[in-house]
C-alpha positions in Angstrom: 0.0 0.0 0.0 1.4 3.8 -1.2 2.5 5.8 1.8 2.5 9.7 2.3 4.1 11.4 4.6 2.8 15.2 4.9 5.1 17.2 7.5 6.7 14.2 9.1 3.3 12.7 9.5 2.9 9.0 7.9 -0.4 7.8 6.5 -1.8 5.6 3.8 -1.9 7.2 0.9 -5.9 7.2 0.8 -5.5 9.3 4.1 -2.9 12.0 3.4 -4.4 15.5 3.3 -3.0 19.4 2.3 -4.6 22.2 2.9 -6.8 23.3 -0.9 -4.8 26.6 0.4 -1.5 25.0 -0.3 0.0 27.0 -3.0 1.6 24.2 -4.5 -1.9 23.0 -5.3 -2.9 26.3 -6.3 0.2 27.7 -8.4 2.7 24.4 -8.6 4.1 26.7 -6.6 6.4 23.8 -5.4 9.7 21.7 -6.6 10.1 18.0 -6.2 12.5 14.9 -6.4 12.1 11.3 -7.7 14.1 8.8 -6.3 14.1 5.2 -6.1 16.0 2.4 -3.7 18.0 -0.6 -5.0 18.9 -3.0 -2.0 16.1 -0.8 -0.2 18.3 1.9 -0.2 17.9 5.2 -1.7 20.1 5.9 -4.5 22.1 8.9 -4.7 19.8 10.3 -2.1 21.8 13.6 -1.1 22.1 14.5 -5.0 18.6 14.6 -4.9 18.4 16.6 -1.8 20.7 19.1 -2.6 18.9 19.9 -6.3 15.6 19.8 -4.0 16.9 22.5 -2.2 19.1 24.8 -5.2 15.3 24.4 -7.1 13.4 25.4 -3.4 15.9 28.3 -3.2 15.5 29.6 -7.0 11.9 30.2 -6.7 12.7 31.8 -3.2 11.2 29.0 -0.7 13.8 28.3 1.9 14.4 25.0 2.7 15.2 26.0 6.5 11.8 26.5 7.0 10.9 23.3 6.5 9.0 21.7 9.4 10.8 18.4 9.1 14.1 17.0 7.9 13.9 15.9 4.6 16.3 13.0 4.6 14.6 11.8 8.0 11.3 12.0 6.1 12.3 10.0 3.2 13.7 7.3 5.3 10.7 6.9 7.7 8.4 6.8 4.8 10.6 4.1 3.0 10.3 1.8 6.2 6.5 2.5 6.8 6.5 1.3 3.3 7.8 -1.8 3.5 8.4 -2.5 -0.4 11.0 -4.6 -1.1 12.5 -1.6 -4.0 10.5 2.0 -3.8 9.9 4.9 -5.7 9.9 8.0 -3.4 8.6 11.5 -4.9 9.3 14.5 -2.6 7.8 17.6 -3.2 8.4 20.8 -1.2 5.7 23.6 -1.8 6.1 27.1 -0.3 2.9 26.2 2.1 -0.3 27.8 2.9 -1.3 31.4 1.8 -4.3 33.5 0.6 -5.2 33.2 -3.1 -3.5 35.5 -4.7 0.5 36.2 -6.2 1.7 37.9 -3.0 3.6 34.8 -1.2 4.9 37.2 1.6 2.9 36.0 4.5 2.8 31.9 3.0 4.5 29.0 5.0 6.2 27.6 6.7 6.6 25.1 3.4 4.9 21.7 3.2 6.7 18.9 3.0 5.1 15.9 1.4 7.2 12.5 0.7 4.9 9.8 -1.4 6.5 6.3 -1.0 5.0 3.3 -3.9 6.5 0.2 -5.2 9.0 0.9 -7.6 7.4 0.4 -11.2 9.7 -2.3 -12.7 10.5 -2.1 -16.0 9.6 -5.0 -18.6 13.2 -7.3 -19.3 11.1 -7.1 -22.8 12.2 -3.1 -23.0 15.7 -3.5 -21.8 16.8 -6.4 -24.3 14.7 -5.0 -27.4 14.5 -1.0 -26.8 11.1 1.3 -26.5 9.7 3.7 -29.6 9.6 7.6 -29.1 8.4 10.0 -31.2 9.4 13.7 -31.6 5.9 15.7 -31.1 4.7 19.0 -31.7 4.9 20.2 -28.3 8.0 22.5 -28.1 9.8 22.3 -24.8 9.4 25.4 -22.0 11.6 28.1 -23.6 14.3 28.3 -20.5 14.2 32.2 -20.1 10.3 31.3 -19.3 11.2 28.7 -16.6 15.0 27.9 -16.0 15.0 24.2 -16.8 17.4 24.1 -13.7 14.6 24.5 -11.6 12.8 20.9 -11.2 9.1 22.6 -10.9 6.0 20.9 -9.9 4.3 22.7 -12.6 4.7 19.9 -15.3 1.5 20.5 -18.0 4.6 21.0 -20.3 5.3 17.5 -19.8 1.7 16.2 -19.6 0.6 17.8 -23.1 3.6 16.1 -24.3 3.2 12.8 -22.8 -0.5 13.3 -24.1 0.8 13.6 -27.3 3.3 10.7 -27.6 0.1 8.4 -26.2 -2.3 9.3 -29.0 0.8 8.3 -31.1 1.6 4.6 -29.0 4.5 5.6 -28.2 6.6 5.1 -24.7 8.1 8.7 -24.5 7.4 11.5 -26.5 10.8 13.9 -27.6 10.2 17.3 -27.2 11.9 19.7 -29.9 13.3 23.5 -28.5 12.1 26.1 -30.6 14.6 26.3 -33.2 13.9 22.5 -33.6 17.0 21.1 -31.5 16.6 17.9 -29.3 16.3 18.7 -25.8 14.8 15.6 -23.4 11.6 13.2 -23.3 9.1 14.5 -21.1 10.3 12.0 -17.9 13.8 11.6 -19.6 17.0 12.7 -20.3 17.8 11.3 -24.0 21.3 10.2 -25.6 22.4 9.6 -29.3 25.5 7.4 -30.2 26.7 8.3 -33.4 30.5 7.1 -34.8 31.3 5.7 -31.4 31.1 9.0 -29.7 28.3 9.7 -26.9 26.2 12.8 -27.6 23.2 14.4 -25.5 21.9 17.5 -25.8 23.8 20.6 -23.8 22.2 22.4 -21.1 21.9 25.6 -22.0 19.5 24.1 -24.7 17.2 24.3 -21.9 17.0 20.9 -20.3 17.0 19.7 -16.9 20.5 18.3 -15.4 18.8 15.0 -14.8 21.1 12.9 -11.8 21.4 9.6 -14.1 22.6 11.6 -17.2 25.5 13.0 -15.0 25.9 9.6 -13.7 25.8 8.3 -17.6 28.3 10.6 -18.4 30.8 9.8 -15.3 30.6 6.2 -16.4 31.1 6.9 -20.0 34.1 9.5 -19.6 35.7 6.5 -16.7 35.5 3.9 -18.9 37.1 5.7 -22.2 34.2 6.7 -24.3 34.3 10.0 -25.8 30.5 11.8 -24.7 30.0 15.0 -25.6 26.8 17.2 -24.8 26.0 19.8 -28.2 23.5 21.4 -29.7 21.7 18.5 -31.7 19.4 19.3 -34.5 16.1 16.7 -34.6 17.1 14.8 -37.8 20.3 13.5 -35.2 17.8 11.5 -33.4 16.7 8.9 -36.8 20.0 9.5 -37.8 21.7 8.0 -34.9 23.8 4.6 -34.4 22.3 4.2 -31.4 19.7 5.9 -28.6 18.9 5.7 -25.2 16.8 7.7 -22.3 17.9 7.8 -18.9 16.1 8.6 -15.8 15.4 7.8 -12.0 13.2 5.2 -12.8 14.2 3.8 -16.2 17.7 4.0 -16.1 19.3 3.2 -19.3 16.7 2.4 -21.4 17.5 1.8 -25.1 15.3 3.4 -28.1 14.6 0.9 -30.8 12.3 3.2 -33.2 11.7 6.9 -33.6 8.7 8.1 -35.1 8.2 4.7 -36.5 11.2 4.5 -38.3 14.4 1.9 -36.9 17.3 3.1 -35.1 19.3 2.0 -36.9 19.0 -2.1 -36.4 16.5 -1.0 -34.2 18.0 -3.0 -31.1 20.3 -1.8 -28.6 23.7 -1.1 -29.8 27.2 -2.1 -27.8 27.6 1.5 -26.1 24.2 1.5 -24.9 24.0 -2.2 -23.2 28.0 -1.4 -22.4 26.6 1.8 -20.2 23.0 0.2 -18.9 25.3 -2.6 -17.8 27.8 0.0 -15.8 24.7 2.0 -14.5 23.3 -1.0 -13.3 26.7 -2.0 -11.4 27.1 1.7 -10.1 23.8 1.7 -8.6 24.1 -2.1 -6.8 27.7 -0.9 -5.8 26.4 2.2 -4.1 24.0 0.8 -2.1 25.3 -1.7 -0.5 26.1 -1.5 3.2 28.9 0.1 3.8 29.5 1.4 0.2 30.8 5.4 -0.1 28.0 7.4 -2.4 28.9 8.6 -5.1 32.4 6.9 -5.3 33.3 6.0 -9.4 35.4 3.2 -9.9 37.1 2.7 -13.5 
């Protein structure tokens, strides 16, 4: 059974309750984290802290206000959970206030940490790859919302994901708008092309996802050249190989895009090479005992 924790206080999910006040259910006035366990632990757990609290500070909610420690809260949750690997979405909002813009008399901020099973991910996908499509909805331009800012507000992401369903498709690619690759709408997304590891730049406007940093640790460790670049959409069909990374997917390979083959349309050598590293990484770092965050070539 989901678990929610709201403030520090643990409940089924059926019983969790905010305030309709809450300005992260007004506005999205709120940021959040996903994060999942392997070996029931939570992986890279203070990563995903820290960007919780740069994206809490950037919109000007301080994370000091908070009524309970967020780690603490996580943890609790996980054991009041019980699943033997969990998915964990934490989601700081700035708190209660009158409707209305002015936020100077909201808070303290809400703290609300939803615990599930961890969605596992069909061997079926990981052996044969998943089809994306590029749709028409163009990504949030970054001097609207600074893609560094992991935001609650997420109808960007919906409309896309909307759009990749009415097409079948796993995960829909959103375009900037000069037509550049920039992620899926729950992904980070990589191109192999010539042996060299591409994925699209930041200042493109994406979000610094935690796996694609890790993905590119792994890939710079183990002597494969990755580069991130401004990549124009026909890269994607164009490409040796493709992949999408993310909390919950991982390294999960792209066999077709917009209906079309990449290339043999199964999983190339760099991309089962790097799902096989991330895998290790993320078993080595959670065991008992193990440092986080420590790379080993």
């Amino acid at each position: 059974m989901d678990v929610i924790s709201v403030n520090g206080v643990v409940t089924p999910a059926s019983e969790a309750r905010i305030s309709p006040l809450d300005r992260g259910f007004l506005y999205g006035d709120s940021v959040y984290e996903t994060i999942r366990t392997y070996n029931g632990l939570p992986f890279r757990l203070d990563a995903h802290l820290d960007r919780l609290r740069r994206s809490a500070g950037a919109i000007g909610i301080d994370p000091a206000r908070t009524p309970v420690d967020p780690r603490t809260a996580v943890q609790e949750a996980i054991g009041r959970g019980g699943f033997d690997e969990s998915a964990i979405r934490v989601i700081l909002s700035r708190g209660e206030g009158a409707i209305g813009y002015d936020d100077a008399a909201c808070g303290p901020p809400t703290l609300v940490v939803h615990v599930r099973a961890c969605p596992p991910i069909p061997e079926a996908w990981r052996r044969e790859g998943v089809d994306v499509a590029v749709v028409a909805v163009r990504r949030n331009a970054a001097a609207a919302l600074d893609p560094a800012i992991k935001s609650s507000n997420l109808l960007n992401n919906l409309l896309a994901w909307r759009a990749g369903r009415s097409l079948g498709v796993y995960e829909p690619i959103l375009l900037d708008a000069d037509g550049n690759l920039t992620e899926g709408a729950s992904s980070n997304l990589f191109l192999v092309r010539e042996g060299t590891l591409l994925t699209p730049a930041l200042e493109i406007g994406i979000l610094r996802g935690i796996t694609r940093d890790a993905v590119l640790d792994l890939a710079r460790a183990h002597d494969l050249t990755a580069e991130e670049a401004v990549l124009p959409a026909p890269a994607l069909a164009g490409a040796d190989e493709a992949f999408l990374t993310s909390t919950l997917k991982g390294v999960l390979p792209i066999r077709r895009v917009d209906g079309w083959p990449v290339r043999e349309g199964r999983p190339g050598p760099v991309t089962r090479r790097l799902a096989a590293l991330y895998e290790e990484l993320a078993q080595e770092e959670t065991k008992t005992g193990a440092v986080p965050g420590a790379m080993r070539r």
